[in-house]
CHARMM internal coordinates of N, CA and C (Angstrom, degrees):
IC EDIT
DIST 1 N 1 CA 1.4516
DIST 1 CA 1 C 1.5297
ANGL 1 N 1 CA 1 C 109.46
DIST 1 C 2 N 1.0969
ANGL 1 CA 1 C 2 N 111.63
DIHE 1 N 1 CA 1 C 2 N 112.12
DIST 2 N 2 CA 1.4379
ANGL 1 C 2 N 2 CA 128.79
DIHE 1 CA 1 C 2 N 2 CA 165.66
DIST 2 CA 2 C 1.8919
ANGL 2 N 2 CA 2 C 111.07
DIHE 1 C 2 N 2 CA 2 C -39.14
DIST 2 C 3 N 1.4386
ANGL 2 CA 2 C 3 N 127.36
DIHE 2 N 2 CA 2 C 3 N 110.52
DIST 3 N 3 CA 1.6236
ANGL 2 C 3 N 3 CA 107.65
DIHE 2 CA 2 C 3 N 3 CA -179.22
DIST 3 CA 3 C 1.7482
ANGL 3 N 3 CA 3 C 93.66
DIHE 2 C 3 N 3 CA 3 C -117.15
DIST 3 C 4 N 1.5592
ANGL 3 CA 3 C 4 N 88.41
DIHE 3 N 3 CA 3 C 4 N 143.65
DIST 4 N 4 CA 1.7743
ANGL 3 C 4 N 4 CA 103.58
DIHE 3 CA 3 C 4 N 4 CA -177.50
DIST 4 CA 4 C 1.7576
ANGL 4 N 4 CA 4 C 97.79
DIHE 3 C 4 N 4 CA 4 C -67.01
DIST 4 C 5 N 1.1578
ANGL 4 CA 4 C 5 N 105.45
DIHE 4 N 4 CA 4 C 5 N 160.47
DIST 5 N 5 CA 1.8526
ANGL 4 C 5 N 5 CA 125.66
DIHE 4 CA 4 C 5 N 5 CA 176.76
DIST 5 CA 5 C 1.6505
ANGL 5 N 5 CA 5 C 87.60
DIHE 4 C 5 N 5 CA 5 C -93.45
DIST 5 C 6 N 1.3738
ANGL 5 CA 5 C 6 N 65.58
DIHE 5 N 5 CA 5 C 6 N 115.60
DIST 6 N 6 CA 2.1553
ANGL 5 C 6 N 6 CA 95.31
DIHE 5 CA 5 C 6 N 6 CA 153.91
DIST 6 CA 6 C 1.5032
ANGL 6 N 6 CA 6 C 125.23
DIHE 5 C 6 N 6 CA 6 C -85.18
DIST 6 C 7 N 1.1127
ANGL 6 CA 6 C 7 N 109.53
DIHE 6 N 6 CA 6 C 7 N 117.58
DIST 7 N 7 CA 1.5487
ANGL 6 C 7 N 7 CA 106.02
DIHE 6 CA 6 C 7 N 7 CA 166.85
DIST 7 CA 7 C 1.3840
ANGL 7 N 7 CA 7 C 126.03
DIHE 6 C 7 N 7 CA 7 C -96.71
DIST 7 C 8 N 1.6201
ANGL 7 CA 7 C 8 N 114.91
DIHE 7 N 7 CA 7 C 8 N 127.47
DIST 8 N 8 CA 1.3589
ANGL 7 C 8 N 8 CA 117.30
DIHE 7 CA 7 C 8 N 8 CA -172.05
DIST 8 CA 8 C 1.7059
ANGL 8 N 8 CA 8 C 114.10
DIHE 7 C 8 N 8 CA 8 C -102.07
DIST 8 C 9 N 1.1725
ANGL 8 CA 8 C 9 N 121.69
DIHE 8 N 8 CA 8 C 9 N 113.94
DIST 9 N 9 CA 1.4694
ANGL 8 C 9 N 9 CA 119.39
DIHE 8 CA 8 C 9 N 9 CA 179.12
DIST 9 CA 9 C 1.4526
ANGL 9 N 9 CA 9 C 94.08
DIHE 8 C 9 N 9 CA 9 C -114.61
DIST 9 C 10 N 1.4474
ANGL 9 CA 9 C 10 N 90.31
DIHE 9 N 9 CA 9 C 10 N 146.48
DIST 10 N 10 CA 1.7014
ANGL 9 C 10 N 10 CA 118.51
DIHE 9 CA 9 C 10 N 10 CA -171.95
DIST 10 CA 10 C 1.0373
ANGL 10 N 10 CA 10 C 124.46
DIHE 9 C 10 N 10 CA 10 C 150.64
DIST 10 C 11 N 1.4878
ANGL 10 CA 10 C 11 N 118.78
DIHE 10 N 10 CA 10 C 11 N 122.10
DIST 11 N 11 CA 1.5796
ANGL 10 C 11 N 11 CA 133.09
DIHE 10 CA 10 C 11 N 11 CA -139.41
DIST 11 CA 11 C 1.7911
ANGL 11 N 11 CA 11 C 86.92
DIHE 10 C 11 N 11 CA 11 C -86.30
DIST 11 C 12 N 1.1899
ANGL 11 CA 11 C 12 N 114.05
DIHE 11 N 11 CA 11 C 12 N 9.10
DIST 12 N 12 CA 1.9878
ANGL 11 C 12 N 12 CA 98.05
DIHE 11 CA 11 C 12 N 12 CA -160.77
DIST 12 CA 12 C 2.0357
ANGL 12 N 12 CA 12 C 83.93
DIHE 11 C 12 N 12 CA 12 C -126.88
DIST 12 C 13 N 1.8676
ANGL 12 CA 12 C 13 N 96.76
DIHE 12 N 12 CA 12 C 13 N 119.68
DIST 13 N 13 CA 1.4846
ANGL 12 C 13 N 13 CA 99.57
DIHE 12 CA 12 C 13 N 13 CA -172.20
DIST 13 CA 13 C 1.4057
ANGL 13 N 13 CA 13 C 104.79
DIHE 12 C 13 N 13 CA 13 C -60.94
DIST 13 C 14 N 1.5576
ANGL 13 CA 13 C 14 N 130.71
DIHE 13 N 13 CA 13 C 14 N -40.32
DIST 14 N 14 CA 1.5758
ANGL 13 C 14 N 14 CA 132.65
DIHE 13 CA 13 C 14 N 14 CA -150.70
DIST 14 CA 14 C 1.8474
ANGL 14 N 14 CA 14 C 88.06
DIHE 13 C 14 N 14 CA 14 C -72.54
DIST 14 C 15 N 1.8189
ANGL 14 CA 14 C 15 N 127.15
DIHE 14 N 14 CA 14 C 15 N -31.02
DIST 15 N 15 CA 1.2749
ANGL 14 C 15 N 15 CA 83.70
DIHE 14 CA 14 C 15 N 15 CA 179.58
DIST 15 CA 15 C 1.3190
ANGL 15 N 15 CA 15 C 133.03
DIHE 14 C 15 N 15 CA 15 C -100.76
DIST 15 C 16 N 1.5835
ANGL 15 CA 15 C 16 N 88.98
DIHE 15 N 15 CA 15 C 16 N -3.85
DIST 16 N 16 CA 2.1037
ANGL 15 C 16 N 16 CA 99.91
DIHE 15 CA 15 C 16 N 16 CA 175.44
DIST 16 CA 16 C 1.7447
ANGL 16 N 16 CA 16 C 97.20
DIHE 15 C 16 N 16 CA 16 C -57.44
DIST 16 C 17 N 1.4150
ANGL 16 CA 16 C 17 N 119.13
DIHE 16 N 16 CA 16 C 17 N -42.77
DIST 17 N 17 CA 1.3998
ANGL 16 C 17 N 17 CA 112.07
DIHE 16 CA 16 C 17 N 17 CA -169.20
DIST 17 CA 17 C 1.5099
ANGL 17 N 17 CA 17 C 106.24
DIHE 16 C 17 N 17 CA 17 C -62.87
DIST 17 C 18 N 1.2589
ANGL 17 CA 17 C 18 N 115.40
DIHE 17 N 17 CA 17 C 18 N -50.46
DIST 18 N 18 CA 1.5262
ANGL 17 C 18 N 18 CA 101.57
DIHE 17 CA 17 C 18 N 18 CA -174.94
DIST 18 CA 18 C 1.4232
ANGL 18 N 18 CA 18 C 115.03
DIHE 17 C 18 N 18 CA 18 C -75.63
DIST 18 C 19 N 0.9290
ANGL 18 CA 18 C 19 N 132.73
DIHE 18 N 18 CA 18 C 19 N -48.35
DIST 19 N 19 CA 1.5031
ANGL 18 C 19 N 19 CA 123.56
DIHE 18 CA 18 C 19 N 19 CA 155.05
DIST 19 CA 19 C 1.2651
ANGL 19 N 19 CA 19 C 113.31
DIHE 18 C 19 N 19 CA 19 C -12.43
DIST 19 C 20 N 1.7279
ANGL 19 CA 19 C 20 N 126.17
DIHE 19 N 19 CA 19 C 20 N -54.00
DIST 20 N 20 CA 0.8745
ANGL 19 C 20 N 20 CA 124.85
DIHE 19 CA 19 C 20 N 20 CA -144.28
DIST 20 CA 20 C 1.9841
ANGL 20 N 20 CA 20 C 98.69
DIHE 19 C 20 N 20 CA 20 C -103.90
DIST 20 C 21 N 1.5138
ANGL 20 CA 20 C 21 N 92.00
DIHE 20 N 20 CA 20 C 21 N -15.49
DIST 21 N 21 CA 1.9454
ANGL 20 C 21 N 21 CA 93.83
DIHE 20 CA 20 C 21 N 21 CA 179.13
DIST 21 CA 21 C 1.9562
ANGL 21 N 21 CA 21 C 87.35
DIHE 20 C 21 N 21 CA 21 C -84.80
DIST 21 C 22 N 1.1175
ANGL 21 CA 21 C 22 N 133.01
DIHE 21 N 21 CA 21 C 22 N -19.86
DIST 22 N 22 CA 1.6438
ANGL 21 C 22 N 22 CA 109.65
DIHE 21 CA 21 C 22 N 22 CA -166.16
DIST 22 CA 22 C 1.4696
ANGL 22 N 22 CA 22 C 91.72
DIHE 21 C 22 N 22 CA 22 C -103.43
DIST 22 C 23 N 1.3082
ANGL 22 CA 22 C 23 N 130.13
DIHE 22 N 22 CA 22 C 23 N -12.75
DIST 23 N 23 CA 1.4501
ANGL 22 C 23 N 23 CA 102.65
DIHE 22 CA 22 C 23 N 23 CA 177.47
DIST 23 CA 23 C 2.2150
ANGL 23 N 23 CA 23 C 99.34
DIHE 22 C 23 N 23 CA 23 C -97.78
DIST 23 C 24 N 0.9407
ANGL 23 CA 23 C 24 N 112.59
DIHE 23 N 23 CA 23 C 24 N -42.64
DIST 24 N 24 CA 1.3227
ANGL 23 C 24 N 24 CA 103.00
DIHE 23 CA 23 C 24 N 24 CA -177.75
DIST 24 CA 24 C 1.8798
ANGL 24 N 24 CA 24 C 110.19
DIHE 23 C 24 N 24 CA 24 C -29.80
DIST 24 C 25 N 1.2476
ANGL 24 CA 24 C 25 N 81.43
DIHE 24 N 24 CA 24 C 25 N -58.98
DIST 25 N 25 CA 1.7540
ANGL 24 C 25 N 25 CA 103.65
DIHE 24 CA 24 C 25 N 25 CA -163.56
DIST 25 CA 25 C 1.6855
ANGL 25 N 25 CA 25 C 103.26
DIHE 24 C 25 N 25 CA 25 C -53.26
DIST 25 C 26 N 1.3067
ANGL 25 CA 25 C 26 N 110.43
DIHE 25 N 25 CA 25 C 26 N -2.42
DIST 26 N 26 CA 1.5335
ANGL 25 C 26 N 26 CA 113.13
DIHE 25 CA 25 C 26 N 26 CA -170.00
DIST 26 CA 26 C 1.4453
ANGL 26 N 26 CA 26 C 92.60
DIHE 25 C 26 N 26 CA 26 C -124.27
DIST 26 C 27 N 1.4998
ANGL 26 CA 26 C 27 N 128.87
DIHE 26 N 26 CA 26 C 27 N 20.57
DIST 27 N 27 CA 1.5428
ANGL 26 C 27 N 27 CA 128.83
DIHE 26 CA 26 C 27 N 27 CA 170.40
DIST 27 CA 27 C 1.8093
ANGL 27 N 27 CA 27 C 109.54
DIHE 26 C 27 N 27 CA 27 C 83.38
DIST 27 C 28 N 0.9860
ANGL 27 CA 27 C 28 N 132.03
DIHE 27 N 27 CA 27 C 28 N -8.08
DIST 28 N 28 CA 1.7450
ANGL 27 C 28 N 28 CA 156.24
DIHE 27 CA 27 C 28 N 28 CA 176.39
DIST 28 CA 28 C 1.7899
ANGL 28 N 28 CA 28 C 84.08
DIHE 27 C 28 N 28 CA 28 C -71.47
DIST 28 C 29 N 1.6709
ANGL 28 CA 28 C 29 N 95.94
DIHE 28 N 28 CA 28 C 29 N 104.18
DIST 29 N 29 CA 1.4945
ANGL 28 C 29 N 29 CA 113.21
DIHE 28 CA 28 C 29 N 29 CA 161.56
DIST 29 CA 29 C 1.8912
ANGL 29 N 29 CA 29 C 88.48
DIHE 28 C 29 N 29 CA 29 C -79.22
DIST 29 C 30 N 1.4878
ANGL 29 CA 29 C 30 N 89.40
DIHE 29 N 29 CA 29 C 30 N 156.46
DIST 30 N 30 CA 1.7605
ANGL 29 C 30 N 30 CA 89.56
DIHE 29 CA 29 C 30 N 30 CA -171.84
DIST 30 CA 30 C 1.9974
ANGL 30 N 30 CA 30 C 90.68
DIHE 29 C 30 N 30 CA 30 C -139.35
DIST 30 C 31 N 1.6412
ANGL 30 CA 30 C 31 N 107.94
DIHE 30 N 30 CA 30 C 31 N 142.70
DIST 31 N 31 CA 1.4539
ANGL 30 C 31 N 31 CA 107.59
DIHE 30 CA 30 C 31 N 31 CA 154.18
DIST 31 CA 31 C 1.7801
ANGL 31 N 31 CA 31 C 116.07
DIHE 30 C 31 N 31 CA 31 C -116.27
DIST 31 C 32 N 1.2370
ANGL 31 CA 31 C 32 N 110.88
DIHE 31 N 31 CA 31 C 32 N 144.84
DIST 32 N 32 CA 1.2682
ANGL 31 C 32 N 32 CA 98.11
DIHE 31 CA 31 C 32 N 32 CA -158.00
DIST 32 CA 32 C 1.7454
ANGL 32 N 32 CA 32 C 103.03
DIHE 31 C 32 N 32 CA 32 C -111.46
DIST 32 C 33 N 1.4709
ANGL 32 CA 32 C 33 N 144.23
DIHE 32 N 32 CA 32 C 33 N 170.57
DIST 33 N 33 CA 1.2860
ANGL 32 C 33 N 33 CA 139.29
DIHE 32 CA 32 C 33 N 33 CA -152.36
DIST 33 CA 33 C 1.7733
ANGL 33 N 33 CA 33 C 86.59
DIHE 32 C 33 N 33 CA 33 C -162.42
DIST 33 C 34 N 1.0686
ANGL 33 CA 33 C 34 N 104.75
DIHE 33 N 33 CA 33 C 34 N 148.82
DIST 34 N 34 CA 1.4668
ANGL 33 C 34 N 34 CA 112.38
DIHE 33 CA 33 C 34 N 34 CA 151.01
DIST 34 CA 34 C 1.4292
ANGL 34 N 34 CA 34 C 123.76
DIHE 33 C 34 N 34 CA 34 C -145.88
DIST 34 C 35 N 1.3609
ANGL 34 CA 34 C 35 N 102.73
DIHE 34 N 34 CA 34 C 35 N 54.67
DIST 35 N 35 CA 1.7379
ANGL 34 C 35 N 35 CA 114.47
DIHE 34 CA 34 C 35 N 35 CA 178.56
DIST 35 CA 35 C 1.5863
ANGL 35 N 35 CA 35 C 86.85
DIHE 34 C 35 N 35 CA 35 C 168.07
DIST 35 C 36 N 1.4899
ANGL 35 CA 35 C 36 N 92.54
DIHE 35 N 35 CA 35 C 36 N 154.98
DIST 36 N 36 CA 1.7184
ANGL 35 C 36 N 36 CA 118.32
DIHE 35 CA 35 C 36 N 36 CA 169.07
DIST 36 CA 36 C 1.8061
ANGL 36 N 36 CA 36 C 111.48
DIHE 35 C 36 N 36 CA 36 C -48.73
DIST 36 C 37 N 1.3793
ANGL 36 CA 36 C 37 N 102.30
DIHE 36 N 36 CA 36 C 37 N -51.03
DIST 37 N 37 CA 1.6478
ANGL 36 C 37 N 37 CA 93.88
DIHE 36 CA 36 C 37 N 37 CA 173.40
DIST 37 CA 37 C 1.1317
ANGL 37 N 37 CA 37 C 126.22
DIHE 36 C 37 N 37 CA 37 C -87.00
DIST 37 C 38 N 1.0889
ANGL 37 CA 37 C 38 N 115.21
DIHE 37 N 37 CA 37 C 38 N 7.07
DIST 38 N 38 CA 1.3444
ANGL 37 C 38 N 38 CA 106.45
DIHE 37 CA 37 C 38 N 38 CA 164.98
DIST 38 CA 38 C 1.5211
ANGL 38 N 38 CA 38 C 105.95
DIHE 37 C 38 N 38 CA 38 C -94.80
DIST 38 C 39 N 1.2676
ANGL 38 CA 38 C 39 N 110.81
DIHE 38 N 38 CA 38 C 39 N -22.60
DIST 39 N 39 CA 2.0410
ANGL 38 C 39 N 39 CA 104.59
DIHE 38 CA 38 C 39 N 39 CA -165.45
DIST 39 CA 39 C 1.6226
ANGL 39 N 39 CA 39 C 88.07
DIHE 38 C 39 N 39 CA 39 C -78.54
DIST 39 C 40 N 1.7385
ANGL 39 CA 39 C 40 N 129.47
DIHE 39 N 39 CA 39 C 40 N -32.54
DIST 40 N 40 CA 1.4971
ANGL 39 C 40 N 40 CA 121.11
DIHE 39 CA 39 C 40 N 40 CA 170.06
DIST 40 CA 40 C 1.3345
ANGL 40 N 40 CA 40 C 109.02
DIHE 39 C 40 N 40 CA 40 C -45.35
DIST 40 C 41 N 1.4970
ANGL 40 CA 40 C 41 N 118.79
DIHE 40 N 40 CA 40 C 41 N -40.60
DIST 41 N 41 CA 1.6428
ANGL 40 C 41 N 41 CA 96.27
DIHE 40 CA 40 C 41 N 41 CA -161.56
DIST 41 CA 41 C 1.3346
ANGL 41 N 41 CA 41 C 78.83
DIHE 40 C 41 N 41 CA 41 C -98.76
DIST 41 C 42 N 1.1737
ANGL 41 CA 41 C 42 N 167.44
DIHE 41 N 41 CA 41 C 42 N -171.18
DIST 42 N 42 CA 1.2471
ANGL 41 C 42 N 42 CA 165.36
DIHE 41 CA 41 C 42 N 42 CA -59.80
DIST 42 CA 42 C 1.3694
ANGL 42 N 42 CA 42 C 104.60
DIHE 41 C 42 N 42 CA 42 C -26.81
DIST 42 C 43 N 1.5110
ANGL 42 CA 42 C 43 N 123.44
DIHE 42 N 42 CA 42 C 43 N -70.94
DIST 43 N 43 CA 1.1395
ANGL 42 C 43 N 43 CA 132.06
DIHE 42 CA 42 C 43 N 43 CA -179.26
DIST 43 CA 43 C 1.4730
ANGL 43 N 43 CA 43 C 109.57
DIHE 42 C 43 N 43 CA 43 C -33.91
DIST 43 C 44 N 1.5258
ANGL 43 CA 43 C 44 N 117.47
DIHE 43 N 43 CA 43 C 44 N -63.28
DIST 44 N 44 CA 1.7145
ANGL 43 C 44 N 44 CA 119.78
DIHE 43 CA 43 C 44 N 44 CA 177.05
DIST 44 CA 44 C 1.4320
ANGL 44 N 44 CA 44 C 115.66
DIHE 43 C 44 N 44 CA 44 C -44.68
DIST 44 C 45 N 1.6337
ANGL 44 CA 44 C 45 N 108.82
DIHE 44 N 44 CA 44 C 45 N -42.85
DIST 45 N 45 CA 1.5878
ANGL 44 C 45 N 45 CA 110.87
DIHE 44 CA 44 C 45 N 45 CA 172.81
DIST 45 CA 45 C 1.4949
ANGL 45 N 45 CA 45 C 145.40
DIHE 44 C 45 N 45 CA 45 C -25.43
DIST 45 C 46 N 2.1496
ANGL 45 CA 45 C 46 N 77.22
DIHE 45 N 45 CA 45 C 46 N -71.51
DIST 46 N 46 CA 1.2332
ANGL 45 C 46 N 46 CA 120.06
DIHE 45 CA 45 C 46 N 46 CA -171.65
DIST 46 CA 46 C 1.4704
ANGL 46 N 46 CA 46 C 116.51
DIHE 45 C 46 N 46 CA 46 C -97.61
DIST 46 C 47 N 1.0774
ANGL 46 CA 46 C 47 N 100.05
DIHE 46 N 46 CA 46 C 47 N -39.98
DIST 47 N 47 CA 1.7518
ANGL 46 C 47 N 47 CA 90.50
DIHE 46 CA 46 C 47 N 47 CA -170.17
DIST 47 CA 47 C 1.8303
ANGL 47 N 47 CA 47 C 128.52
DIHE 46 C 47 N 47 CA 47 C 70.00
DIST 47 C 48 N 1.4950
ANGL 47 CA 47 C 48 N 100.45
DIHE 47 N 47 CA 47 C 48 N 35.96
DIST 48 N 48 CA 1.0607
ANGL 47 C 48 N 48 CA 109.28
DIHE 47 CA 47 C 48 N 48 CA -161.32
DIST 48 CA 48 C 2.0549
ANGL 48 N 48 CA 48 C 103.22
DIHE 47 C 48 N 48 CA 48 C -64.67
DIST 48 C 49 N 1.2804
ANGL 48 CA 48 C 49 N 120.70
DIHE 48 N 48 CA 48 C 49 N 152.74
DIST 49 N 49 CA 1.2413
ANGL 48 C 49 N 49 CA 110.93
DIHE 48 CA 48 C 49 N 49 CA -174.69
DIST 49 CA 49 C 1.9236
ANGL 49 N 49 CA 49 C 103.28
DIHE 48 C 49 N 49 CA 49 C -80.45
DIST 49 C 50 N 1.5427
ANGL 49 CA 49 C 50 N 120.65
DIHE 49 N 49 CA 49 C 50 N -14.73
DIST 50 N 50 CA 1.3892
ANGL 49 C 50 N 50 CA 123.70
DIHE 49 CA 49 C 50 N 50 CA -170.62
DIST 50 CA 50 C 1.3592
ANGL 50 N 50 CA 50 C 128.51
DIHE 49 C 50 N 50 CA 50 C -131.55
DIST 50 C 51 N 1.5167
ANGL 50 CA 50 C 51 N 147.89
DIHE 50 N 50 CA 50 C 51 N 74.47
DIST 51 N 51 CA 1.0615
ANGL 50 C 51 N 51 CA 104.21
DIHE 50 CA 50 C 51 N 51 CA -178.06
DIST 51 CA 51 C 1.7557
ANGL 51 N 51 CA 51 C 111.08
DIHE 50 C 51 N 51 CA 51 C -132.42
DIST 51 C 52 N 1.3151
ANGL 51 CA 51 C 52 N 111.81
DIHE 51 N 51 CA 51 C 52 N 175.10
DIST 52 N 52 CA 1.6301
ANGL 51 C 52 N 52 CA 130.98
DIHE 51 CA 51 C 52 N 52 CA -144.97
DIST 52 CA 52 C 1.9596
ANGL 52 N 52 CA 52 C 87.51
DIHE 51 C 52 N 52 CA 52 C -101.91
DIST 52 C 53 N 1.0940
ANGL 52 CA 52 C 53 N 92.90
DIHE 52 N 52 CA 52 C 53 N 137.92
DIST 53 N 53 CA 1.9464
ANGL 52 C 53 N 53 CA 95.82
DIHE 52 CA 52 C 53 N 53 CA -173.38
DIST 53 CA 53 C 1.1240
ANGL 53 N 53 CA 53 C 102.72
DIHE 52 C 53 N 53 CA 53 C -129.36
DIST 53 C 54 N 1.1278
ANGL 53 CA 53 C 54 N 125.76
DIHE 53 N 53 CA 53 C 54 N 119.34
DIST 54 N 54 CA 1.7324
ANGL 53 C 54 N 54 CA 112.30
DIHE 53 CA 53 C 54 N 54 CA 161.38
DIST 54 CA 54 C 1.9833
ANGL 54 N 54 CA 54 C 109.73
DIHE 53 C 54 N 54 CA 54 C -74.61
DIST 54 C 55 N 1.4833
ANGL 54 CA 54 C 55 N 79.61
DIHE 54 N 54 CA 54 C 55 N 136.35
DIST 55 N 55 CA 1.5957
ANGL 54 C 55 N 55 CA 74.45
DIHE 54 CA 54 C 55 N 55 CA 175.22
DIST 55 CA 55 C 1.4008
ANGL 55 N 55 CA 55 C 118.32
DIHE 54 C 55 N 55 CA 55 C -67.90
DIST 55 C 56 N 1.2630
ANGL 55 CA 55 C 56 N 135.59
DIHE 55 N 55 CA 55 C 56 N -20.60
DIST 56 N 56 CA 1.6580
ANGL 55 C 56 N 56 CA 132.50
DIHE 55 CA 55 C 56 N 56 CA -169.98
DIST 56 CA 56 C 1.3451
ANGL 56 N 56 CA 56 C 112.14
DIHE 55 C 56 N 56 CA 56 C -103.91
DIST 56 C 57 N 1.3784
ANGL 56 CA 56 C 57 N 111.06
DIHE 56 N 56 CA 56 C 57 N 52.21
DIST 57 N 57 CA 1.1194
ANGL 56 C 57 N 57 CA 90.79
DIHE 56 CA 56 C 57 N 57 CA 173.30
DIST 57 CA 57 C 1.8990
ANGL 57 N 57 CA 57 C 122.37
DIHE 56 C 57 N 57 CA 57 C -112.73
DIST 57 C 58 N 1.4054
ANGL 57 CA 57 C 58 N 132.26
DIHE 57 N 57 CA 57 C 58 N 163.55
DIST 58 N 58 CA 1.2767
ANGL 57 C 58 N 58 CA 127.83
DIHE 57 CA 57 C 58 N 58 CA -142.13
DIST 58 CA 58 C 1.6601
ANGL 58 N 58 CA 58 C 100.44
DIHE 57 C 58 N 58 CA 58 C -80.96
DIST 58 C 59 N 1.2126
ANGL 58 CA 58 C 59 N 115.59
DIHE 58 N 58 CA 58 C 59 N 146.96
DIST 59 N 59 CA 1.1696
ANGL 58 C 59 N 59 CA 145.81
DIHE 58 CA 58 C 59 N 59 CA 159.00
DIST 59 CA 59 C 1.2032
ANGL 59 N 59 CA 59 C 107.20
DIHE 58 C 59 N 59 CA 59 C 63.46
DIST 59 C 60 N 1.7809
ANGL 59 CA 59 C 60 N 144.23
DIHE 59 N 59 CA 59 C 60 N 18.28
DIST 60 N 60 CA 1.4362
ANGL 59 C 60 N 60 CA 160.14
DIHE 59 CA 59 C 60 N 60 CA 162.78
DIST 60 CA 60 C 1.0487
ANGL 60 N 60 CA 60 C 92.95
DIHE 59 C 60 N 60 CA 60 C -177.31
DIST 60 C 61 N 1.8462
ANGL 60 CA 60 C 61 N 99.96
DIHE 60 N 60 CA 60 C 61 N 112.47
DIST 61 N 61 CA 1.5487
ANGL 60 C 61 N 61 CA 128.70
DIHE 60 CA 60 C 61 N 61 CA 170.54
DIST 61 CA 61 C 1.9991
ANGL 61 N 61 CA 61 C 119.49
DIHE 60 C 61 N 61 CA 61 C -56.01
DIST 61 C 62 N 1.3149
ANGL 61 CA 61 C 62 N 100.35
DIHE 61 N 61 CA 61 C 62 N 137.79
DIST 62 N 62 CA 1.5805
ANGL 61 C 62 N 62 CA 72.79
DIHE 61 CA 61 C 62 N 62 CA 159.27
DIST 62 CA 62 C 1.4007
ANGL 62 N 62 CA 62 C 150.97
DIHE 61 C 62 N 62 CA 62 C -80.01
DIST 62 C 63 N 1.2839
ANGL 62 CA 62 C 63 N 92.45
DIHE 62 N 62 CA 62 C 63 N 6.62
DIST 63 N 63 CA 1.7990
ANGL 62 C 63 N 63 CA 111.71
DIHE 62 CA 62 C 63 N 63 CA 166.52
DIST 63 CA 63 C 1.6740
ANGL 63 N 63 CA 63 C 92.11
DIHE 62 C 63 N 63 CA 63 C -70.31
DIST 63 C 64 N 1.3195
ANGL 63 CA 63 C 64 N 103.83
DIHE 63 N 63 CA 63 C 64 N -60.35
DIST 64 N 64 CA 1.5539
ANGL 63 C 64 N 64 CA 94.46
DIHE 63 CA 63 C 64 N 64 CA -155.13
DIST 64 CA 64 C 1.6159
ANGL 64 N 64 CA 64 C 106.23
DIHE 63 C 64 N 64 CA 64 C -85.72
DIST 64 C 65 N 1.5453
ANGL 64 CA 64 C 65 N 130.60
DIHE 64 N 64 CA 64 C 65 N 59.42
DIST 65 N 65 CA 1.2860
ANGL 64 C 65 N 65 CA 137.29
DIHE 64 CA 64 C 65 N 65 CA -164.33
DIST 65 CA 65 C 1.5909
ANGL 65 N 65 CA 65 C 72.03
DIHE 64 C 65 N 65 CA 65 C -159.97
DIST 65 C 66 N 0.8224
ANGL 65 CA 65 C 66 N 126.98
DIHE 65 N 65 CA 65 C 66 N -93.25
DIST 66 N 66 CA 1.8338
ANGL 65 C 66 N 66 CA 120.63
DIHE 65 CA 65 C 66 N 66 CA -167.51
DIST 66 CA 66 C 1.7030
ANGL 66 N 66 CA 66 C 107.98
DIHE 65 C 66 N 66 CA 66 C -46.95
DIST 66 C 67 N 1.0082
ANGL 66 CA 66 C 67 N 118.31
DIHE 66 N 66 CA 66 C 67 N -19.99
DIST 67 N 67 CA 1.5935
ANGL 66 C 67 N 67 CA 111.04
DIHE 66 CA 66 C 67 N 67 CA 178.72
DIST 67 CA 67 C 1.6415
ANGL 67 N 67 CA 67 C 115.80
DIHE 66 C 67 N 67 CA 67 C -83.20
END
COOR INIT
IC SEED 1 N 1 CA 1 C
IC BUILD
């Protein structure tokens, strides 16, 4: 089974990494962000079908990154 790439945004490294050690390990190719503009341009990139947002993150919310 083919699995879509997850993108993880979240300004805090310890949880993009674990995010990114429990989904790998489950076959989940992962791209990782640590700010709102960066998860924009990933997203434009990639086109990932999923990804995990922290809401607090600085200067573009993650409400307003998924909207």
């Amino acid at each position: 089974m083919d699995k879509g790439t997850i993108l993880i945004v979240d300004d805090e490294e310890v949880v993009r990494l674990l995010f990114q050690s429990l989904l790998e390990e489950e076959g989940y190719p992962t791209l990782m962000a640590d700010s709102g503009q960066d998860g924009i341009r990933l997203l434009e990139q990639h086109k990932p079908p999923l990804a995990l947002v922290d809401k607090n993150l600085p200067y573009i919310s993650g409400l307003d990154l998924i909207a």
